[in-house]
C-alpha positions as CSV (number, residue, x, y, z in Angstrom):
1,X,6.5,-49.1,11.3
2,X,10.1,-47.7,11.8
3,X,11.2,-44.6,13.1
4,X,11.6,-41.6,11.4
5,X,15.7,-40.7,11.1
6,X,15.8,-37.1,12.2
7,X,18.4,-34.3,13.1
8,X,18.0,-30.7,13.8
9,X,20.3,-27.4,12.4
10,X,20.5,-24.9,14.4
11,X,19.9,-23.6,17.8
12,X,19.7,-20.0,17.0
13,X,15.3,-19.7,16.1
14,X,13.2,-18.6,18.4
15,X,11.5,-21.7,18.1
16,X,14.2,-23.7,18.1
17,X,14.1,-25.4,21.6
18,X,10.4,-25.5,21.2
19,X,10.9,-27.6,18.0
20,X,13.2,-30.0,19.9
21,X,10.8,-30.7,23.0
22,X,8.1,-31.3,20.7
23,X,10.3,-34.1,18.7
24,X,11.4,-35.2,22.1
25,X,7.4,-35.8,22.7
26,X,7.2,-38.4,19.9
27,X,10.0,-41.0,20.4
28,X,7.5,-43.6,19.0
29,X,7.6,-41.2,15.2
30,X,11.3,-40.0,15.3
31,X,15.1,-41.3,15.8
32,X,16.7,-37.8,16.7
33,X,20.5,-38.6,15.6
34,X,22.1,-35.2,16.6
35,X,22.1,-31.8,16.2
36,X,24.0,-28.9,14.7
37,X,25.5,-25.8,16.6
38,X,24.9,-22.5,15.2
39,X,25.7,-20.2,17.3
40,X,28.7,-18.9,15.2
41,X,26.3,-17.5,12.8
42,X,26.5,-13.5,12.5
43,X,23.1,-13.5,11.3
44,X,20.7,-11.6,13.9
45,X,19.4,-13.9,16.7
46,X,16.9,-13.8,19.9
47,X,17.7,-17.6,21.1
48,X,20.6,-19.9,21.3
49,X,22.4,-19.2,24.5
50,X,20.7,-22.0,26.1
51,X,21.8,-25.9,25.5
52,X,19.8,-27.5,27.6
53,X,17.4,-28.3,26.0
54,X,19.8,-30.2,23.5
55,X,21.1,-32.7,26.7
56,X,22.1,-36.0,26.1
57,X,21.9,-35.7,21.8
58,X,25.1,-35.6,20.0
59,X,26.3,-32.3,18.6
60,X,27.5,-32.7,14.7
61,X,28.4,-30.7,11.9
62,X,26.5,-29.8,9.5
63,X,28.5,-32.3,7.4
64,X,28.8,-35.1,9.7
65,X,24.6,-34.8,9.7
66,X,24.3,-35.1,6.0
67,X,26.3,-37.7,6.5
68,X,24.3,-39.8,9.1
69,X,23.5,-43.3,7.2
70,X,19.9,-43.4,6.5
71,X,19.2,-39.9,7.5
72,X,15.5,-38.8,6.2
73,X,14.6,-35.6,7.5
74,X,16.0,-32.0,9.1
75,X,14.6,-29.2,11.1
76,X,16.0,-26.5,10.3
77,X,16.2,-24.1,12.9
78,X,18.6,-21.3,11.8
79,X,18.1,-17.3,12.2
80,X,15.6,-16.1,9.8
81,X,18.2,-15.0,7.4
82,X,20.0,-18.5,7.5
83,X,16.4,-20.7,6.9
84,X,16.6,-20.3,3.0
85,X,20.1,-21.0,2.1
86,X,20.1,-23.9,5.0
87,X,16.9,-25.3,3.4
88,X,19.0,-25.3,0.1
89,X,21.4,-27.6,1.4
90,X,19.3,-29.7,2.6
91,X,17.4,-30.1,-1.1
92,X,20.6,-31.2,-2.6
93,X,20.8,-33.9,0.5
94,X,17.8,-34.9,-0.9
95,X,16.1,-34.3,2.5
96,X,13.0,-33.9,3.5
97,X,12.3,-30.6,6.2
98,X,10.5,-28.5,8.4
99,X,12.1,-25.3,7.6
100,X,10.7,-22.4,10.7
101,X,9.5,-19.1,9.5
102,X,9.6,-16.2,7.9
103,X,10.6,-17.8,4.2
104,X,13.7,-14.9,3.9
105,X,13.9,-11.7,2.5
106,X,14.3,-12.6,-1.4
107,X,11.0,-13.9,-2.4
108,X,13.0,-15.5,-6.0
109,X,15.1,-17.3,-3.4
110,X,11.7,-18.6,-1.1
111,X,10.6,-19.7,-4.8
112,X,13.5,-21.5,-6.2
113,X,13.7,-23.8,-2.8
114,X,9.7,-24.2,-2.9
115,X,9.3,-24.9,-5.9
116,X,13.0,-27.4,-5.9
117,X,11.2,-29.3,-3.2
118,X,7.8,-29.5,-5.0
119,X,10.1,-30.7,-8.5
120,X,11.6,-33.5,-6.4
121,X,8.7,-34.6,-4.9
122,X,10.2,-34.0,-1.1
123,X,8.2,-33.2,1.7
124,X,8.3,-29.5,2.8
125,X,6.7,-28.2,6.1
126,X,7.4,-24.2,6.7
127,X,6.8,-23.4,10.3
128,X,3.8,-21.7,10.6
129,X,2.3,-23.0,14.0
130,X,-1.6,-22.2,13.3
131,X,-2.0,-24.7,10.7
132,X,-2.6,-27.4,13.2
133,X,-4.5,-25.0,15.4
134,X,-7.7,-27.2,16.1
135,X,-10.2,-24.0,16.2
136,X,-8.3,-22.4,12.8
137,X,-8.4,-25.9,11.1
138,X,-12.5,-25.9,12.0
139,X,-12.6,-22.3,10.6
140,X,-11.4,-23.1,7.2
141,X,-13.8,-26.3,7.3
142,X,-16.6,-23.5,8.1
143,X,-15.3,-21.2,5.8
144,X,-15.5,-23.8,3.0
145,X,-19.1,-24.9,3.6
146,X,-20.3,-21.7,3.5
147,X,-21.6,-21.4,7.3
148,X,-20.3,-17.8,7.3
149,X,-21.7,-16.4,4.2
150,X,-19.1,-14.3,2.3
151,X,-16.3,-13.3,4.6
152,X,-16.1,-9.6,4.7
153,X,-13.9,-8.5,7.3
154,X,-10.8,-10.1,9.1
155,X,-9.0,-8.8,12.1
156,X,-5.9,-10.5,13.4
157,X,-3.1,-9.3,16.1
158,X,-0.1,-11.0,17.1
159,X,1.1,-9.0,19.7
160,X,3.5,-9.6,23.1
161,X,5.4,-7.6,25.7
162,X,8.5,-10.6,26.4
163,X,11.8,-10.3,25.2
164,X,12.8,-6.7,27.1
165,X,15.0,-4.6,25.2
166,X,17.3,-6.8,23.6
167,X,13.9,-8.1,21.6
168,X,13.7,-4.8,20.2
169,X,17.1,-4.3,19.0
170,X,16.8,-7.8,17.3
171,X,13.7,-7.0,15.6
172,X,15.6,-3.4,14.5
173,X,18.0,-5.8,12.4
174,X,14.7,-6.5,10.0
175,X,13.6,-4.1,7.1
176,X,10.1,-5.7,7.9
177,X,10.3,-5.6,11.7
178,X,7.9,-7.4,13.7
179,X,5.8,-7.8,10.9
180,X,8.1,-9.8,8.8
181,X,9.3,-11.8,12.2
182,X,5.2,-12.7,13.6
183,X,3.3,-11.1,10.9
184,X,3.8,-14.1,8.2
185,X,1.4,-16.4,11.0
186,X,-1.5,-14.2,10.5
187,X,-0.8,-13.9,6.6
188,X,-0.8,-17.7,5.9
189,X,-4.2,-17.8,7.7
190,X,-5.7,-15.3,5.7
191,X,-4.5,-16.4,2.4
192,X,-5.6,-19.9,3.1
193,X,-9.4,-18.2,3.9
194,X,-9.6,-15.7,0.9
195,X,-6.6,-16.2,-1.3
196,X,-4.4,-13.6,-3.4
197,X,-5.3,-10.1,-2.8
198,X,-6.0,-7.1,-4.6
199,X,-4.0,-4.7,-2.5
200,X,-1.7,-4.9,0.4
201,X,-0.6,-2.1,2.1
202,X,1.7,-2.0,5.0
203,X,2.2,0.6,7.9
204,X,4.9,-0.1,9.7
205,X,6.3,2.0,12.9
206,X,8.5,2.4,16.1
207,X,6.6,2.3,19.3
208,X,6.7,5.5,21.5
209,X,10.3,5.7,23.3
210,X,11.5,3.3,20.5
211,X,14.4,3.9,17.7
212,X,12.9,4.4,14.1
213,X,14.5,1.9,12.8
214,X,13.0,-0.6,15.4
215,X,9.6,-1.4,13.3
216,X,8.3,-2.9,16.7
217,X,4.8,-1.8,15.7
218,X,2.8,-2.6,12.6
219,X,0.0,-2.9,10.6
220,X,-0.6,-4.2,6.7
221,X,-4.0,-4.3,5.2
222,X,-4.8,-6.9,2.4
223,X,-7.6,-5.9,0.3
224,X,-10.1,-7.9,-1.4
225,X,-13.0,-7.4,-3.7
226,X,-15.2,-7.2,-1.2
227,X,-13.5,-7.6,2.0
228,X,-10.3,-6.5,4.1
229,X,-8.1,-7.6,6.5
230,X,-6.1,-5.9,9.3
231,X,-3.2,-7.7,10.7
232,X,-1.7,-5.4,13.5
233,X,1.4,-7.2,15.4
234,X,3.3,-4.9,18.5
235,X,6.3,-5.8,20.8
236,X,4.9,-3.4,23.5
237,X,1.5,-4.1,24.1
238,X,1.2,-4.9,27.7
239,X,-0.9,-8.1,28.2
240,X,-0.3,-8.5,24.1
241,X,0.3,-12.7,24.2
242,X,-3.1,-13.5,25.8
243,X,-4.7,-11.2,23.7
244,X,-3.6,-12.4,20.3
245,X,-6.6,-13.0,18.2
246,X,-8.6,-13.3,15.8
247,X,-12.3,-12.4,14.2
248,X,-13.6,-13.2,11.2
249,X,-16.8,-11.8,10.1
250,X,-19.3,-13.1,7.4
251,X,-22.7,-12.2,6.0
252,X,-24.1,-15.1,7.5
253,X,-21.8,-15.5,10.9
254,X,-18.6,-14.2,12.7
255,X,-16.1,-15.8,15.0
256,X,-14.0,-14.5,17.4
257,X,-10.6,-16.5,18.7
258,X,-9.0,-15.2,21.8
259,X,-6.6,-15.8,22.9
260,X,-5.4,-18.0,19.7
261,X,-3.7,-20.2,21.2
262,X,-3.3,-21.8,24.6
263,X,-0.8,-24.8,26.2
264,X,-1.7,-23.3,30.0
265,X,-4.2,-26.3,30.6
266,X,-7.5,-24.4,29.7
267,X,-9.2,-25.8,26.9
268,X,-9.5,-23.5,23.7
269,X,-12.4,-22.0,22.8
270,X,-14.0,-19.8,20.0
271,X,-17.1,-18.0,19.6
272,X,-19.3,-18.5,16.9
273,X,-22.5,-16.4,16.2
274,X,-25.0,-17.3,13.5
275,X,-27.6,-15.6,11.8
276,X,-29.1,-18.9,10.2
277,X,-28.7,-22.4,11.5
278,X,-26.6,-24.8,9.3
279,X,-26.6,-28.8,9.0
280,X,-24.3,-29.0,12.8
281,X,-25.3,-25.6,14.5
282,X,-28.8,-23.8,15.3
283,X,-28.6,-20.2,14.6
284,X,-27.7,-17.8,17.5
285,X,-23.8,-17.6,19.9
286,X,-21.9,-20.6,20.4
287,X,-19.1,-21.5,22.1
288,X,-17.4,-24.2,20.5
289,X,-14.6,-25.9,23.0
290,X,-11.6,-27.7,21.3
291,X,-9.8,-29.1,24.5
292,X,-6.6,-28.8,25.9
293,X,-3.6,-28.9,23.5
294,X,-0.6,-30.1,25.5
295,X,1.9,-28.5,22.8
296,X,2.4,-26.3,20.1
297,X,4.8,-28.0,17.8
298,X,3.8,-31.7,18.3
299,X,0.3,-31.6,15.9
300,X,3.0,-30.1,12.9
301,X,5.7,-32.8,13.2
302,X,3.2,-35.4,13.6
303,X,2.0,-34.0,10.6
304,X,5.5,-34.0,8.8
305,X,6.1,-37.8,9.8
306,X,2.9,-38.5,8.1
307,X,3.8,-36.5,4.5
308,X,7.6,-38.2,5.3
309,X,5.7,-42.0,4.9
310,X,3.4,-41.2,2.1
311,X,0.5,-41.3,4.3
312,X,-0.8,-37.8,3.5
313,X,-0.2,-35.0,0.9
314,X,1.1,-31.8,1.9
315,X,-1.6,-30.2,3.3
316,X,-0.2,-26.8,1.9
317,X,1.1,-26.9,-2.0
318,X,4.1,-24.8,-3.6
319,X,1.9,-22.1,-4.9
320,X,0.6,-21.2,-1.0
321,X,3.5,-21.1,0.2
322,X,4.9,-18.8,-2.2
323,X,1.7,-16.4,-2.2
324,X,2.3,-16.4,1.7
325,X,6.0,-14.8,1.1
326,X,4.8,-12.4,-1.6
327,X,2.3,-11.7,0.3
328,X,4.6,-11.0,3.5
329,X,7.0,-9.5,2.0
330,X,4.8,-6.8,0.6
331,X,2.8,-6.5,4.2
332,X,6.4,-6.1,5.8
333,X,7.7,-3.2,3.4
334,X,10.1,-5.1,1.4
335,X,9.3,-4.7,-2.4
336,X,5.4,-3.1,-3.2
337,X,2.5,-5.4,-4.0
338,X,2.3,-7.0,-7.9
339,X,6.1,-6.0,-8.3
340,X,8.0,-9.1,-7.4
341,X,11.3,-10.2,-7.9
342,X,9.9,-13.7,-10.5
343,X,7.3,-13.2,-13.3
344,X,4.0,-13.8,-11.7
345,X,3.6,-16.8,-13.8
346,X,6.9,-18.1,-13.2
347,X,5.7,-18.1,-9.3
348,X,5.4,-22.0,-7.9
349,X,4.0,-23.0,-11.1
């Protein structure tokens, strides 16, 4: 089968040169044709000083890559506040894209593009890296077959201590501060396990020593009928990137993930404890091993080539991904729960 005609805006994301190694990983899925420079955006950044990662691919325009004869797809790698109107340009291209995280700050913006995309019948992949996360893909599977009873309680974190002082500063440019920037990973998970909340309420603070405007550490609490989860995410927690994780508790089970992810050569594992025994496990503690993962990225663009040639829907529809931003944006202080910029049933219908 041919290759996949591909070509990357923007160098500016954090995940940006991630995003090209991974695509570099697949030459046998992708033809990379170029890549646009955006480091002349004004938009707040963490990333882009570095090229390397870029060697030996052409740099374009982002004219001259619309352009590109038999162009079929974009990542679109922008600053957060460049994703959404980047993403638009590429709808009118009619291309299809992995556009990274978060979805902006306008939530009738997210939902125009979304639901454009969804209208034309183009694939759209939004870059939240968990969804291919072997033990969070089992989860779901548990989740949906009932192993863990009726889930109760979540607790996530998405913490770090990288990126110095300068980090700080760039996540003071955000109204929604680190919850907006890593908080929306945690959200799609949990709205993918339980749906639309009831509630969410956000508490969002400087850490000690840190300006109030830097929003470096926060919490938001999504309330269910009969459950709650409690997403915290911090820039200063010393040890924070190993320790991400996250528990899930059920009347009939709970497991823990830590740390969530791993690309160090260990194998990632999760513990699962049972009260009863199901079809696949006996009741009692588990630990379920799911192998090394050599990248991060590479699963999710694997994943895009597939929608890209028809071979699989989108495994996340218009309507998710437009409860994720609501969602977020309410977690992240933006706008108050229930009172969003669209009529609710205008959203991703």
């Amino acid at each position: 089968m041919s290759k996949i005609t591909i070509g990357q805006i923007g160098v500016c994301h954090e995940h940006a040169a991630g995003k090209m190694k991974s695509l570099r990983l697949r030459p046998d899925l992708f033809d990379i044709v170029g890549v646009v420079d955006d480091r002349a955006s004004q938009s707040a950044k963490f990333a882009g000083s570095d090229v390397s990662p870029y060697a030996g691919l052409r740099f374009l325009s982002e004219e001259e890559l619309f352009q590109t004869p038999g162009l079929q797809a974009v990542l679109v790698e922008v600053p957060n506040l460049d994703l959404v109107p980047t993403a638009w340009r590429c709808l009118q291209h009619g291309l299809a894209i992995h556009m990274d995280k978060p979805g902006g700050e306008d939530l009738a913006a997210f939902d125009r593009l979304r639901r454009g995309y969804a209208e034309r019948r183009l694939p759209f992949q939004i870059g939240y890296m968990f969804r291919v996360n072997p033990a969070i893909q089992w989860l779901q599977k548990a989740v949906g077959q009932g192993w863990l009873g009726e889930i109760f309680e979540i607790q996530a974190s998405m913490s770090h201590c990288y990126g110095g002082e300068k980090y700080q500063e760039y996540l003071g440019c955000f109204r929604g501060g680190i919850m907006f920037n890593l908080g929306c990973h945690l959200i799609d998970v949990v709205v993918a396990l339980l749906g639309r909340p009831s509630r969410v309420t956000p508490f969002l603070k400087s850490a000690p020593g840190d300006p109030a405007h830097v929003l470096n550490h926060g919490l938001a609490v999504l309330e269910y009928p009969h459950a709650t989860a409690t997403l915290r995410a911090c820039s200063r927690e010393i040890g924070g990137l190993g320790r991400r994780r996250l528990k899930v508790c059920g009347t009939k089970g709970t497991v823990d993930l830590c740390p969530l992810e791993r690309f160090d050569g260990q194998a990632l594992q999760m513990e699962l404890v049972l009260q009863d025994g199901n079809e696949a496990y006996a009741a009692g503690t588990h630990t379920l091993d799911f192998g090394v993962t050599r990248d991060r990225y590479e699963g999710q663009l694997v994943e895009l080539a597939q929608m890209i040639r028809g071979e699989i829907p989108e495994p996340y529809d218009c309507r998710h991904d437009v409860l994720v931003q609501e969602v977020l944006l309410a977690a992240s202080g933006y706008m108050p729960y229930g009172k969003t910029a669209c009529s609710p049933r205008d959203l991703a219908t």
